[in-house]
C-alpha positions, 0 to 999 in steps of 0.5 A, spaced: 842 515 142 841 521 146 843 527 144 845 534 146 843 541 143 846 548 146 842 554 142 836 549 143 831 554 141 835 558 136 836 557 128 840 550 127 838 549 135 832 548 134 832 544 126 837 539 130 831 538 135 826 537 130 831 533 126 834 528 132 827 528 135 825 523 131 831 518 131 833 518 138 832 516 145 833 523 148 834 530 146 836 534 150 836 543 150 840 548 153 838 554 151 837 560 156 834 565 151 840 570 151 838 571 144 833 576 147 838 580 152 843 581 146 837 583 141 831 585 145 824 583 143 825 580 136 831 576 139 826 572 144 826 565 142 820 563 147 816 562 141 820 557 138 821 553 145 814 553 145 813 550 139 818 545 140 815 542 147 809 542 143 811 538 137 816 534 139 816 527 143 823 526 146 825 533 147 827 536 155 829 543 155 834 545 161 835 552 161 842 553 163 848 558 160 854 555 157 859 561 161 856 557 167 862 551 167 860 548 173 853 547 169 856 544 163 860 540 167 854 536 171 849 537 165 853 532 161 856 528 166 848 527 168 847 526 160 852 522 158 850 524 151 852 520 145 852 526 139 854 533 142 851 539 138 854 546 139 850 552 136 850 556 141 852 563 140 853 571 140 852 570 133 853 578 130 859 582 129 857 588 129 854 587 137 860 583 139 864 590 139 860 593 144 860 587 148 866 583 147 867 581 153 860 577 153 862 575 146 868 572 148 865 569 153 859 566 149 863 563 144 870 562 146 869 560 154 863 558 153 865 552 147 871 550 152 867 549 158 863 544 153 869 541 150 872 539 157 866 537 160 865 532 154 873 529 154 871 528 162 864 525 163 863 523 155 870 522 151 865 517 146 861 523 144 861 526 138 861 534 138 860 538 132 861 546 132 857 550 129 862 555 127 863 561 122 864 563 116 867 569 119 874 566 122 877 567 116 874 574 117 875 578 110 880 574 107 875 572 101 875 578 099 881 579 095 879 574 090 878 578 084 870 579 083 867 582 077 862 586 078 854 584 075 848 588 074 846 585 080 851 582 083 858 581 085 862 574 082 868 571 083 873 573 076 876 567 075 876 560 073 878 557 079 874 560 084 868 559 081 866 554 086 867 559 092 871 559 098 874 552 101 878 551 108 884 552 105 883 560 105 887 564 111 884 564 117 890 570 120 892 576 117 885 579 116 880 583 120 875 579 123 870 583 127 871 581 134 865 576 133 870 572 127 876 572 133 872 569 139 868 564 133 875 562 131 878 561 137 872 556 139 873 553 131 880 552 134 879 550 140 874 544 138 879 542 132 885 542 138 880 537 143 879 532 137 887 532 134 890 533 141 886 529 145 883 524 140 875 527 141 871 526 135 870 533 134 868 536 127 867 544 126 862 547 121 864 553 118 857 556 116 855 561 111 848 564 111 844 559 114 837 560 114 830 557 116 823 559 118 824 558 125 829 564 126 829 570 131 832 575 126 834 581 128 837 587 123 844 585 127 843 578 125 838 574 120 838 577 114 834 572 109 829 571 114 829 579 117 827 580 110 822 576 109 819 579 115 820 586 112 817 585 105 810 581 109 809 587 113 810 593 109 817 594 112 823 599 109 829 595 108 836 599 109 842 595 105 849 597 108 854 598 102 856 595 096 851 597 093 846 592 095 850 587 090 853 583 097 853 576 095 851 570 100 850 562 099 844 559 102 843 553 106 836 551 109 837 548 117 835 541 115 840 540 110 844 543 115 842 537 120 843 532 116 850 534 115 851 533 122 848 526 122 853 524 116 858 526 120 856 522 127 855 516 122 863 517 120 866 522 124 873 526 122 877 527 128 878 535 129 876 536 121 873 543 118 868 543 113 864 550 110 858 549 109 854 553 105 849 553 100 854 553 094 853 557 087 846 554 086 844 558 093 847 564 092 844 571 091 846 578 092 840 582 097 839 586 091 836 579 088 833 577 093 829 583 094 826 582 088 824 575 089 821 577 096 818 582 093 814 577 088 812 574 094 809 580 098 807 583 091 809 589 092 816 593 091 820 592 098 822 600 099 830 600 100 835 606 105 842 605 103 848 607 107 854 608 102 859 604 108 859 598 109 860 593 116 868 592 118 870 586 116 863 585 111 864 580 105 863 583 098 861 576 095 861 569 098 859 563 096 861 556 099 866 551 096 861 544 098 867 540 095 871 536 101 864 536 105 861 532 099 867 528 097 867 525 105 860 525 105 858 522 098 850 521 099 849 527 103 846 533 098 841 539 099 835 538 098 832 546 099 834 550 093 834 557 093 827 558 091 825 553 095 828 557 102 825 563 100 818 561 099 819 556 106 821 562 109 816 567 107 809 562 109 812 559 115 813 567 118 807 569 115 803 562 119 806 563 125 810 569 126 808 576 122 812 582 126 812 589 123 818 591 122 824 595 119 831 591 117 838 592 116 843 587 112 845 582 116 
């Protein structure tokens, strides 16, 4: 088995690495670092690279820009990979605006060089797509919410799991992020149901990890943790702070891709998220990195919220499982928060100031 990893050094790139080192032949990394150009010296992902050469076995790092079709096309001519994962991104909406050409490019063009060059030289592979929540930009937010001490939540009974791959994709604000990530999730579904590639689309909330280059535009859960760690003031952007968000641990999100690969859904979607057991406001999760640091986290607030932010969401996991029945989270809320924590504070404490992300 060999399999390819666009975003190689980034949050779910390198889990992906990590997970498939020890279970196939070869592993291969895209990832040219343009984390870094998009976010300065706490986007730099060299020190995940680092610990990957260093701890993996069948690893092989190639330092290539998937705008370069050229590249994508040789790449995986020469590879021939069996499982294509495709994390690359410019992940944030409120930079996309002021790069949008770079943000279409990265997350539109960029997913089309790959899925070509797949149909060309490894049509048997299987592509999987990280994609966004964000496609169905602020579509959720019509839901009736209910507003808590510390949280907002869905007011009826039938959206209690969340939002599923039935909500409208159109018809919303989306930031430009949402709109080049769709154009990507449909393009992706398209090669699988036009051209019969075995294409699947992730559509991810909050994913989250120890080995995350946050950044206040892009990362929040581990952004925080690095703010509580070092005596940080975090600044909470509208709502009040009672935004809610799912989270989902990167290897539990690596272990989807793997059932997918084991069965794959020709140009089917999934969201993927931590679901209602994982969600949490940021007032919530303030005070539970609070816990950790042993100190109150000061908190700034501005009164507008992002264009386009949701107000509470959290993932229906229920089409997810019931194709793919033994696959299951395995970190808890607690559990992804206290990982976070101790993994930064080991390998990665940077004082600092955050926004939400």
């Amino acid at each position: 088995m060999k399999v390819l990893v666009t975003g190689s050094s980034g949050l779910i790139g390198s889990e992906a690495v990590r997970y498939f080192d020890a279970k196939a032949d070869a592993v291969y990394g895209i990832d040219n670092n343009m984390r870094a150009d998009f976010f300065g010296p706490d986007g730099d992902t060299s020190w995940t690279l680092r610990n990957l050469r260093e701890s993996c076995d069948n690893f092989e790092h190639r330092s290539l820009d998937i705008r370069d079709r050229g590249a994508m096309l040789k790449v995986i001519e020469d590879t021939r990979p069996d499982l294509i994962l495709h994390c690359a991104a410019q992940p944030s909406h409120d930079l996309a605006k002021f790069r949008p050409f770079d943000d279409f490019d990265v997350n539109a063009v960029g997913t089309l060089n790959l899925l070509e060059a797949t149909r060309l030289h490894a049509p048997e592979a299987v592509f999987i797509l990280m994609s966004t929540n964000k496609v169905y930009g602020d579509a959720p937010n019509e839901l009736p919410l209910v507003e808590l001490p510390t949280r907002y939540d869905y007011a009826r009974p039938e959206d209690y799991e969340g939002v599923a791959e039935d909500c409208r994709t159109d018809r919303s604000t989306h930031s430009l992020f949402g709109c080049s990530k769709l154009a990507g999730d449909i393009m992706t579904q398209e090669y699988g149901r036009y051209f019969g590639l075995k294409t699947g689309v992730f559509r991810g909330g909050c994913l989250t990890g120890p080995f995350h280059s946050a950044v206040p535009l892009h990362g929040f859960l581990a952004y925080m943790a690095r703010v509580a760690m070092n005596g940080g003031t975090y600044n909470v952007i509208g709502y009040k702070g009672k935004q809610v968000r799912d989270q989902i641990h990167s290897e539990d999100v690596a272990r989807a891709f793997e059932a997918f690969y084991r069965d794959p859904r020709p140009g089917e979607v999934y969201n993927l998220g931590g679901g209602r057991g994982n969600a949490a406001s940021l007032l919530e999760l303030l005070d539970r990195f609070g816990q950790l640091a042993g100190r109150t986290i000061p908190q700034t607030y501005e009164e507008t919220n992002r264009v386009g932010d949701h107000i509470c969401y959290m993932t229906d996991l229920r089409k997810f499982r019931s194709h793919y029945p033994d696959w299951e989270l395995t970190f808890s809320l607690d559990d992804i928060v206290d990982d976070v924590f101790q993994t930064l504070h080991r390998l990665r404490p940077v004082a600092t100031t955050a926004k939400a992300g």
